[in-house]
N, C-alpha and C positions, 0 to 999 in steps of 0.2 A: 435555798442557798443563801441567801443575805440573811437568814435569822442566825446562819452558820458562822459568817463573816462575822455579824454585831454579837455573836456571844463569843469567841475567840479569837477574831483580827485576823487580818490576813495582809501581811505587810506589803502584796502586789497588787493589794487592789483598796480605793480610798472612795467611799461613798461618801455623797454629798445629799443631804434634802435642798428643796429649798421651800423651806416655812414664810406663808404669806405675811405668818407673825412674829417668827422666831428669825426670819435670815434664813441662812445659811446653816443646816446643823448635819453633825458625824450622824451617822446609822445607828448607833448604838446613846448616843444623848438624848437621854429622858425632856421629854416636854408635855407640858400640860396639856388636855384637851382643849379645844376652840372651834369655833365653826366661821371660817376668816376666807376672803378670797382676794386678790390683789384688786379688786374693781371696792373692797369693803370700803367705806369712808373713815376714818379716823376722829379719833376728838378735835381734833386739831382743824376738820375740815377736811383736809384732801385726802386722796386715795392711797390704798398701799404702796400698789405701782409706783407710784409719784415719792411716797416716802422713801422706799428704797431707790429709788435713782439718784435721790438728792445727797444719799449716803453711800450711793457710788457701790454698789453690792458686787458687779461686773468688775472694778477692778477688786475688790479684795478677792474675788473668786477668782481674780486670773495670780495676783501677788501666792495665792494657793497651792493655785497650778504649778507656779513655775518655782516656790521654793519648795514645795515635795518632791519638784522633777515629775509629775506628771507626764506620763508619754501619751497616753490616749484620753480621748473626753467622751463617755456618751453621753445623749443626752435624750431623755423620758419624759422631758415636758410636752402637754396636749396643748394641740393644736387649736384646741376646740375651746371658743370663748364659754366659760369665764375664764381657764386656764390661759387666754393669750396674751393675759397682762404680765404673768412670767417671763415670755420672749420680749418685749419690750423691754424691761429691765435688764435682762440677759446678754439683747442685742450686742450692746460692746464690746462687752467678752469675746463674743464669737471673729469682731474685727480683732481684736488684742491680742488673742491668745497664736501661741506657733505649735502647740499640740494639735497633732490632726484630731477632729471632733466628728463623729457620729450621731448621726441626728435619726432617731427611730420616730417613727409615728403611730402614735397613740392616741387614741378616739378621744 
């Protein structure tokens, strides 16, 4: 079904990634391979996690939400560390946003 969506759109429905290295990308936006997890360290020193919080990823993804009109959220991030550093950075969105959100759990 979503190879269906990212090869023809489907105007009711808006996939989001969210890339440890990329952000936030469409379903259908080409990105390079990487093997990156938000616990990765950076050049810089700190972690990804840390990166994108400091860039505030949570409100652009809610500024998203709310100018596409987004009505529902689900949401596909694992619970399971190393993935937990996603929810961490995500956390404020979930305070921010007024779309009701759907949280599935995935290993």
């Amino acid at each position: 079904m979503l190879v269906g969506i990212a090869r023809t759109g489907h105007p009711a429905i808006d996939v989001l990634i969210f890339s440890a290295l990329y952000g936030l990308v469409q379903l259908a936006e080409p990105i390079g391979d990487y093997n990156m997890t938000m616990g990765t360290e950076t050049p810089a020193g700190d972690r990804m996690d840390t990166h994108w919080q400091r860039y505030d990823i949570s409100a652009v993804l809610e500024r998203h939400v709310r100018d596409r009109g987004i009505s529902r959220v689900w949401s596909l991030l694992s619970s399971s560390p190393p993935s937990s550093g996603y929810h961490q950075v995500i956390d404020p969105f979930w305070d921010a946003t007024t779309a009701p959100c759907l949280h599935v759990r995935t290993p």
